[in-house]
N, C-alpha and C positions, 0 to 999 in steps of 0.2 A: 197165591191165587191171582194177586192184583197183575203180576209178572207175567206169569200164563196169559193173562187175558189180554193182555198189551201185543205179546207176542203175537198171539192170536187173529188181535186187529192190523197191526203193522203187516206179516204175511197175507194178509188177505186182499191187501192191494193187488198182488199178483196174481191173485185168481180171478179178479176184474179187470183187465186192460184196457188202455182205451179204445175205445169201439173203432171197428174198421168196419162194420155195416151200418147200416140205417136201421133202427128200432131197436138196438143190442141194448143199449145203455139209457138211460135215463136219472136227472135230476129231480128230487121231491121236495116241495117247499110247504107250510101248511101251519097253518094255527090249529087251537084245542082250548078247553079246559081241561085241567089236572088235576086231581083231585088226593089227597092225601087224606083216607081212611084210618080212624084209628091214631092219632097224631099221641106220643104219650105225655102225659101230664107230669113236666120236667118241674115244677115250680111244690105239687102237694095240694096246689086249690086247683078244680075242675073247668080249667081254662077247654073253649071248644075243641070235639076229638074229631072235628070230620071238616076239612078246610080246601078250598078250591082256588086254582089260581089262574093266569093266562099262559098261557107255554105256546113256544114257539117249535118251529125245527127244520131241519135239510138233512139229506141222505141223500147218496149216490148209490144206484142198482144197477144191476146188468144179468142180461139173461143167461141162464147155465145149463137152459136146457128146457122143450119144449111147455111153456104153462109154468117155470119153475125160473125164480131168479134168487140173487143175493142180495142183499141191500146191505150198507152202512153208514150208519149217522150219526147225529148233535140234535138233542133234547134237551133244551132249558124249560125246565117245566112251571115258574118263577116262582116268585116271593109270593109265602103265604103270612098272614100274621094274625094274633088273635091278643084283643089286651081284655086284661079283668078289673075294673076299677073300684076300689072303696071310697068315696069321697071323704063320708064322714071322720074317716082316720089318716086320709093324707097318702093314702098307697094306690100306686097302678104298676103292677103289672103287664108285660109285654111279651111274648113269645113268635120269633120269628125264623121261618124254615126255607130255604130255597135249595132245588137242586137241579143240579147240571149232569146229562146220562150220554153216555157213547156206547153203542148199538152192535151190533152186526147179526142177522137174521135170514132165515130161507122163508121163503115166501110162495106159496102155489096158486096158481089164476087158474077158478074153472069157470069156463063164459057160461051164462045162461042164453044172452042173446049174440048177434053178431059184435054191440056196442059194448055191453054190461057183463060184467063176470064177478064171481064171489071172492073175495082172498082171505086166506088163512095165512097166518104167520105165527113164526119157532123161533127163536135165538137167544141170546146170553146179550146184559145190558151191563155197565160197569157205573153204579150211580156214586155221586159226589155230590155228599149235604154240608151247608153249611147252616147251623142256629145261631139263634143270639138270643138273651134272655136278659130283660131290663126291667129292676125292680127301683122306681121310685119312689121316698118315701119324702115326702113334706118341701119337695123343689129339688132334694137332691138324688141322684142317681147313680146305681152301680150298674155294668152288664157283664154275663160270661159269652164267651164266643165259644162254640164248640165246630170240628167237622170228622164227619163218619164215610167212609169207604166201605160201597158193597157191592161186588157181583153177583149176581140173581139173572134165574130163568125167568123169557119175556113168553107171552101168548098174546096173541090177537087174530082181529076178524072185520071183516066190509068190505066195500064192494063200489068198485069200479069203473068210470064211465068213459069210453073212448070219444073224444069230441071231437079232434082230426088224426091226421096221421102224429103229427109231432106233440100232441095236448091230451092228458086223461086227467078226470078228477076223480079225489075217492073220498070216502067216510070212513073210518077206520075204527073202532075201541083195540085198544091195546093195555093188557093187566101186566107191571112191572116189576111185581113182589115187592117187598119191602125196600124200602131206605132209610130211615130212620128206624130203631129197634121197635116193634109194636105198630108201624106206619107203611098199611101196604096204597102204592102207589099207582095210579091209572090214569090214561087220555084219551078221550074223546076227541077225536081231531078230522078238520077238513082239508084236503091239502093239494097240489099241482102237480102234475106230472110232466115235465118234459123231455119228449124220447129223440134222442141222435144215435 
């Protein structure tokens, strides 16, 4: 699957060229929180299951059709981590998740006003986690590093503000399924749009 979907992003350069009109193509840049639901309890003690981080991103879109475009992009949704500490025995625990997602999505614009319009978005995201798990006990320290590979259906929604010909800002939620086994993944994000 991970091959398919490689194949999948690398082809799809072609079906966005670079623009030879004005308004075809556009750059997206934008922050979020992230939020990792459901994180699983890799240690045996009930280290936090619901954790939020800063994530950033960029995507390049282009229009395929009236109201309807493609996007592809880079989500680092970052580091989250959660430590559990006993003093009285000398142990802290440490759990820590970060992942990095590559996109491609179809995307429908319906304007409410001549500025503002709704979007929904569809497409397949290919996430890559990396953990690490640090259990110290009395000054000394062990850690495992683990990383997980997964393609998963994306959904999202917001809504869009045209400010000139070349600038739109949007709000976005976007739900990413899981990446971690048990840890479904979302982002609430604000973000830039520049259209060439």
């Amino acid at each position: 699957m991970h091959k398919v979907f490689v194949s999948a992003l690398l082809s799809s350069a072609f079906l966005f060229p670079v623009a030879s009109y004005a308004q075809d193509s556009y750059v997206k840049v934008g922050v979020g929180e992230s939020t990792y639901a459901g994180v699983p309890v890799t240690t045996g003690v009930p280290i936090d299951s619901s954790r939020t981080a800063t994530a950033g991103f960029i995507a390049y879109g282009r229009t395929i059709a009236p109201n309807f475009s493609g996007e592809i992009g880079y989500i680092d949704f970052g580091a989250s981590g959660a430590k559990l500490s006993f003093p009285g025995q000398g142990l802290l625990i440490t759990d820590q998740l970060r992942t990095r997602s590559i996109y491609l999505a179809g995307i429908g614009d319906v304007p409410i006003t001549s500025s503002v319009s709704f979007l929904g978005k569809l497409g397949m995201v290919m996430h890559h986690t990396n953990t690490q798990l640090t259990v110290t006990f009395l000054g000394n320290g062990a850690s495992e590093e683990s990383s997980y590979r997964k393609t998963r259906a994306l959904v999202g929604a917001g809504f869009k503000a045209q400010f000139s010909k070349e600038i739109s800002g949007l709000v976005e939620y976007t739900y990413f399924g899981t990446a971690v086994d048990g840890s479904e993944l979302s982002l609430l994000s604000a973000g830039l749009l520049f259209h060439f």
